[in-house]
ZAMARGU-4260 file (C-alpha; in steps of 0.2 Angstrom, whole numbers, plus 5000, padded with zeros to 4 digits):
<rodrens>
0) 4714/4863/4748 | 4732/4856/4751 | 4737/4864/4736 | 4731/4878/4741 | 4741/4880/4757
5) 4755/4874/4754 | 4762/4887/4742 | 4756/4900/4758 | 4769/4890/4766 | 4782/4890/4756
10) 4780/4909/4756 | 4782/4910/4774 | 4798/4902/4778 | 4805/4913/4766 | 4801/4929/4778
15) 4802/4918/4795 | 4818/4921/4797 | 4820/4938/4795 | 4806/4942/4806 | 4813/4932/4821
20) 4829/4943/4819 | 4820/4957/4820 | 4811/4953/4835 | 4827/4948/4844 | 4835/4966/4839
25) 4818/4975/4847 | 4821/4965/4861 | 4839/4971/4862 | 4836/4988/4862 | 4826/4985/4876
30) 4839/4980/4887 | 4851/4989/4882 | 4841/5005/4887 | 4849/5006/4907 | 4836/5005/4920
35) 4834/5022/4930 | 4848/5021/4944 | 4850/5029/4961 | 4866/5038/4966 | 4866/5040/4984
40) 4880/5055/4984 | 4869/5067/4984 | 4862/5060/5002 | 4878/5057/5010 | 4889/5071/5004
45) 4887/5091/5010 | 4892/5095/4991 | 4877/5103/4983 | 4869/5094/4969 | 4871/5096/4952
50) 4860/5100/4938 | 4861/5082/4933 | 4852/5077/4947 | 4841/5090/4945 | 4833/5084/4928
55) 4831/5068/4930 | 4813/5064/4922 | 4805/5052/4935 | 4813/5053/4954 | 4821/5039/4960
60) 4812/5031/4976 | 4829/5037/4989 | 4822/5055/4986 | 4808/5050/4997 | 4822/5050/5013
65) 4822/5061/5025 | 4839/5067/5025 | 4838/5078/5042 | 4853/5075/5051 | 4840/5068/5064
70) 4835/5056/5054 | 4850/5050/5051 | 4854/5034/5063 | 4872/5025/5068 | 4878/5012/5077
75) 4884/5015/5095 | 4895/5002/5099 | 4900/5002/5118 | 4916/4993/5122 | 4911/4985/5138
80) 4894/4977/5127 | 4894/4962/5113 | 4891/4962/5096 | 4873/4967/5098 | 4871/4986/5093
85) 4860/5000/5098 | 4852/5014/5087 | 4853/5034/5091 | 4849/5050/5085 | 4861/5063/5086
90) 4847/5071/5100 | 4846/5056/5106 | 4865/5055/5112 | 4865/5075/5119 | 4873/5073/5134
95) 4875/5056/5138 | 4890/5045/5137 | 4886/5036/5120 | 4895/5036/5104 | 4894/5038/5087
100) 4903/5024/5077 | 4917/5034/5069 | 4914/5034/5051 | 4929/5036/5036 | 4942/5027/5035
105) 4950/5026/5055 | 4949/5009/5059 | 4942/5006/5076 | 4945/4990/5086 | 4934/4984/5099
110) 4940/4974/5114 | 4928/4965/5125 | 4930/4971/5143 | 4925/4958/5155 | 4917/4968/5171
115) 4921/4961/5190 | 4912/4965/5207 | 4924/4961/5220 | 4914/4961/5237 | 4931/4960/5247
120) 4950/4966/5244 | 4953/4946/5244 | 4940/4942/5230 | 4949/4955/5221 | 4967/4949/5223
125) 4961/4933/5220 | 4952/4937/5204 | 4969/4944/5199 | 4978/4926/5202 | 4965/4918/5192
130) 4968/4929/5174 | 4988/4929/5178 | 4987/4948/5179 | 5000/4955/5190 | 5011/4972/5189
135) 5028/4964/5189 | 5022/4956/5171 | 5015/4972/5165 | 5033/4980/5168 | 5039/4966/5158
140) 5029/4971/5143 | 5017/4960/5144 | 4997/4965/5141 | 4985/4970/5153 | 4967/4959/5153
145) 4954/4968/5149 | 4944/4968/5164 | 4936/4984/5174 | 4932/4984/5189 | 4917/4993/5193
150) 4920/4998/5211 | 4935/4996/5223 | 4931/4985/5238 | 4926/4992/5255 | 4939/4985/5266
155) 4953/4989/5255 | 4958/5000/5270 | 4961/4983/5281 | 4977/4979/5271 | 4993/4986/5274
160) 5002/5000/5262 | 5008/4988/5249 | 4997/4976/5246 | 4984/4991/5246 | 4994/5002/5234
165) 4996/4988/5224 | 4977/4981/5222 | 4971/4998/5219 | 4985/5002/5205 | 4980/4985/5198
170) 4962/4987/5198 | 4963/5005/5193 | 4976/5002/5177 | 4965/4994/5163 | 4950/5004/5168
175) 4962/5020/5162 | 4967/5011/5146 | 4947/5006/5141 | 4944/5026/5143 | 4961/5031/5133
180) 4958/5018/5120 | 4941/5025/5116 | 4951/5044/5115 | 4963/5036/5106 | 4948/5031/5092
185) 4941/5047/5093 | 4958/5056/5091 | 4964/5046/5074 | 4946/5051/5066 | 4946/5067/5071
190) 4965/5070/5064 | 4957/5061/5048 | 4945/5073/5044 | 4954/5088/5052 | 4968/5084/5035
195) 4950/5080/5024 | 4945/5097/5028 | 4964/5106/5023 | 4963/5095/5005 | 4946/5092/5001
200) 4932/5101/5013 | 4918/5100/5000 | 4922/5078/5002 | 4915/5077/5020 | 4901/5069/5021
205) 4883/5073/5032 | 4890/5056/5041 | 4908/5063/5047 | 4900/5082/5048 | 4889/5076/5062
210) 4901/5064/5071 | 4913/5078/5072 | 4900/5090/5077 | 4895/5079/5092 | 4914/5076/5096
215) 4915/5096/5098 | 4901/5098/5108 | 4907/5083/5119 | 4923/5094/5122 | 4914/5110/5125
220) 4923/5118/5109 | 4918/5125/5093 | 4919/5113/5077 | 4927/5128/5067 | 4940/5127/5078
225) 4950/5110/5073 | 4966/5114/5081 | 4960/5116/5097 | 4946/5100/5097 | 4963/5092/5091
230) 4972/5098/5107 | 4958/5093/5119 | 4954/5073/5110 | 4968/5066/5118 | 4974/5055/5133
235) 4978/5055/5150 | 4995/5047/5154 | 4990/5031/5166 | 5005/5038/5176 | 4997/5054/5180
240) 4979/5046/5183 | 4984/5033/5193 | 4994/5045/5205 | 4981/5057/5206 | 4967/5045/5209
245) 4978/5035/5222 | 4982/5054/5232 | 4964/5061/5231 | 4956/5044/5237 | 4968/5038/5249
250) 4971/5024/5236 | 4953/5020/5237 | 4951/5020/5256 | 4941/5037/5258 | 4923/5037/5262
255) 4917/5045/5245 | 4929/5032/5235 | 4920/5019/5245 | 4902/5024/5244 | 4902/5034/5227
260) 4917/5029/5215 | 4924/5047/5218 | 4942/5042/5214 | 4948/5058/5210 | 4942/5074/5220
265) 4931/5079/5208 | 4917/5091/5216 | 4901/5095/5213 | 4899/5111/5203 | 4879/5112/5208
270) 4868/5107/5224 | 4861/5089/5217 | 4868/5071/5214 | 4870/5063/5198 | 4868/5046/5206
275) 4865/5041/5223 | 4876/5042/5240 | 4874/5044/5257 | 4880/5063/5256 | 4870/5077/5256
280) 4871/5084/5236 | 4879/5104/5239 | 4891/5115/5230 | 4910/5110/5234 | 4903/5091/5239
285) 4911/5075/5232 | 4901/5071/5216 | 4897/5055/5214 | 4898/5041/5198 | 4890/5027/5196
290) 4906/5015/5194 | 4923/5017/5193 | 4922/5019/5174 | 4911/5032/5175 | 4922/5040/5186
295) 4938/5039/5174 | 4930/5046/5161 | 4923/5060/5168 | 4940/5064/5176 | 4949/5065/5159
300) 4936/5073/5149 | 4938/5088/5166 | 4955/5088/5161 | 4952/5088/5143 | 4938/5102/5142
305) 4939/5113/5160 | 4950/5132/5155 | 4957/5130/5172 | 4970/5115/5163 | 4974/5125/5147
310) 4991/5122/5151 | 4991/5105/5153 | 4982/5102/5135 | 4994/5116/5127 | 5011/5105/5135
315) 5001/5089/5130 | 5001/5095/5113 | 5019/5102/5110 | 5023/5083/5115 | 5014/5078/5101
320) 5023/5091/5090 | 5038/5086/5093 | 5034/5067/5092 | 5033/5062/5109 | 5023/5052/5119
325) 5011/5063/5133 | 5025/5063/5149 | 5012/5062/5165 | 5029/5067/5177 | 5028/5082/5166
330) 5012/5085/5163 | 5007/5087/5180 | 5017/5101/5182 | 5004/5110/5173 | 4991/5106/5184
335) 4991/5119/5197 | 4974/5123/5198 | 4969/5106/5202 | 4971/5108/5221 | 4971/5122/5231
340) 4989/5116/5238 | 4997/5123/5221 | 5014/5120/5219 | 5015/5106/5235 | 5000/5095/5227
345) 5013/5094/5209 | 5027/5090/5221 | 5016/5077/5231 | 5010/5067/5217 | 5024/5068/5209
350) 5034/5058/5222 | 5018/5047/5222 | 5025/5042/5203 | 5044/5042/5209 | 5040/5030/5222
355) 5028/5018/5215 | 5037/5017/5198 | 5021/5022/5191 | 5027/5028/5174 | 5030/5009/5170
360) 5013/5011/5165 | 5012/5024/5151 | 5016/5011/5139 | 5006/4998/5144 | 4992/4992/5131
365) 4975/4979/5135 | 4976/4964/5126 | 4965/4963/5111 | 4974/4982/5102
</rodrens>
């Protein structure tokens, strides 16, 4: 028996050797052979797809998605919240205040803005002692806090004309800057894909298509007119605002700046209240905001979107052409239309700016940008 076997072994480790080397090399063709991969282009990009796709033999599992713009969610990130993000559709956002996180490559910093209640004038100023904010400083160059106020004091009236002018200017200042910032952000994507459209249109994505299809509809414009949503995404010189706010609400003495953060003379355009206020709601009333944020940004996008201030987006953007910064002294010659006093409301606030030094202010930056 042993002699038997043994010559059957001998016989064997002369093909052993091969064999394994041939299993190693069916092996290798195995992995060599590339798994099926998924190339998410085709979901992303508004470029149609190619017949490469189209014959692929098994479909991948991403053709499952639901690629309806939808269905298709970002993250909204609000200045004044932390790091914690909330989810929308693009229906989900129609009308209200939200906003898509900017996609592309504008880069978008986020400050957080610390939000006070001041029950008194005092509480405020005090609060302004404590953070080491104070105008002279700002002048100086320095950076405004990040704070916003949500709603001037009541018995701001009680002190006298300086100390009044300056709370309310102070108050008022980084609330204006949170508002231009976010422009500002909105501005440098938009001018991003307006020079992505020129060079490369069939590059933009279904991302940054509906981002800047929400940005038109936010400024009441079509999308296939760029140049003008370029004209309209802009800011509001501090200046300009703080003026006009500090005019139409009595630097924030008057009974609908008290009671219903109406800052800036903005009437109601239909017999109903957005929020509550102890006014009756009826066309040509006060409208109402919930804070003085609200207020801000509501006054900027009026002058940003509303025909009647053509003008002033059409001088606004010739500054821009010729490199300049937006001149509020300038600019709100343009703004005729904006009280029925005409030519005497221009001249009004813009002694308002002269005498308070107020376009110290159009260079001033939050901390944090």
């Amino acid at each position: 028996m042993r002699l038997t076997i043994r010559p059957a072994i001998e016989r064997g480790r002369n093909y052993a050797f091969p064999a394994a080397w041939v299993a190693v090399l069916a092996t290798g063709v195995g992995f060599y052979k590339p798994l099926p991969s998924n190339d998410a282009m085709p979901y992303l990009s508004l470029v149609g797809v190619s017949s490469a796709y189209a014959q692929e033999a098994e479909p991948a599992p991403l053709q499952m998605m639901d690629v309806e713009p939808a269905a298709i969610l970002f993250v909204r990130h609000e200045v004044s919240e932390p790091d914690d993000v909330a989810h929308r559709s693009t229906r989900d956002s129609a009308g209200g205040h939200g906003r898509f996180a900017a996609p592309g490559n504008a880069v978008r910093r986020q400050v957080q803005v610390r939000a006070i209640s001041p029950r008194t004038a005092d509480e405020l100023a005090g609060f302004f002692r404590d953070v080491s904010y104070t105008l002279t400083d700002i002048r100086q160059g320095e950076a405004v806090p990040p704070v916003k106020v949500d709603r001037v004091p009541s018995d701001l009236g009680t002190k006298d004309g300086s100390e009044r002018k300056m709370l309310f200017i102070t108050a008022l200042l980084p609330v204006i800057l949170e508002v231009n910032q976010r422009v500002l952000a909105d501005r440098e994507q938009l001018l991003y894909l307006r020079d992505k459209l020129g060079s490369s249109p069939q590059m933009l994505t279904a991302i940054e298509r509906i981002w800047l299809e929400d940005l038109a509809e936010r400024y009441d414009t079509p999308v296939e007119k760029i140049d003008e949503l370029v004209r309209r995404v802009d800011i509001v010189p501090p200046s300009m605002a703080i003026a006009q706010g500090g005019v139409e609400s009595g630097w924030g003495t008057s009974f609908a700046a008290r009671n219903g953060n109406a800052l800036y003379g903005q009437i109601q355009s239909v017999g109903r209240h957005s929020v509550s206020a102890p006014w009756k709601p009826g066309a040509g009333m006060p409208q109402p905001f919930t804070d003085v944020g609200e207020a801000t940004e509501a006054y900027i996008t009026n002058l940003n979107t509303h025909p009647a201030y053509a003008g002033f987006r059409s001088q606004r953007a010739a500054m821009r052409e010729r490199g300049e910064d937006p001149d509020g002294f300038r600019l709100i010659g343009a703004l005729l239309r904006y009280s029925e006093r005409g030519q005497d409301y221009v001249q009004f606030v813009r002694q308002i700016m002269r005498e308070n030094d107020l376009r110290d202010f159009d260079k001033a930056k939050l901390s944090g940008f």
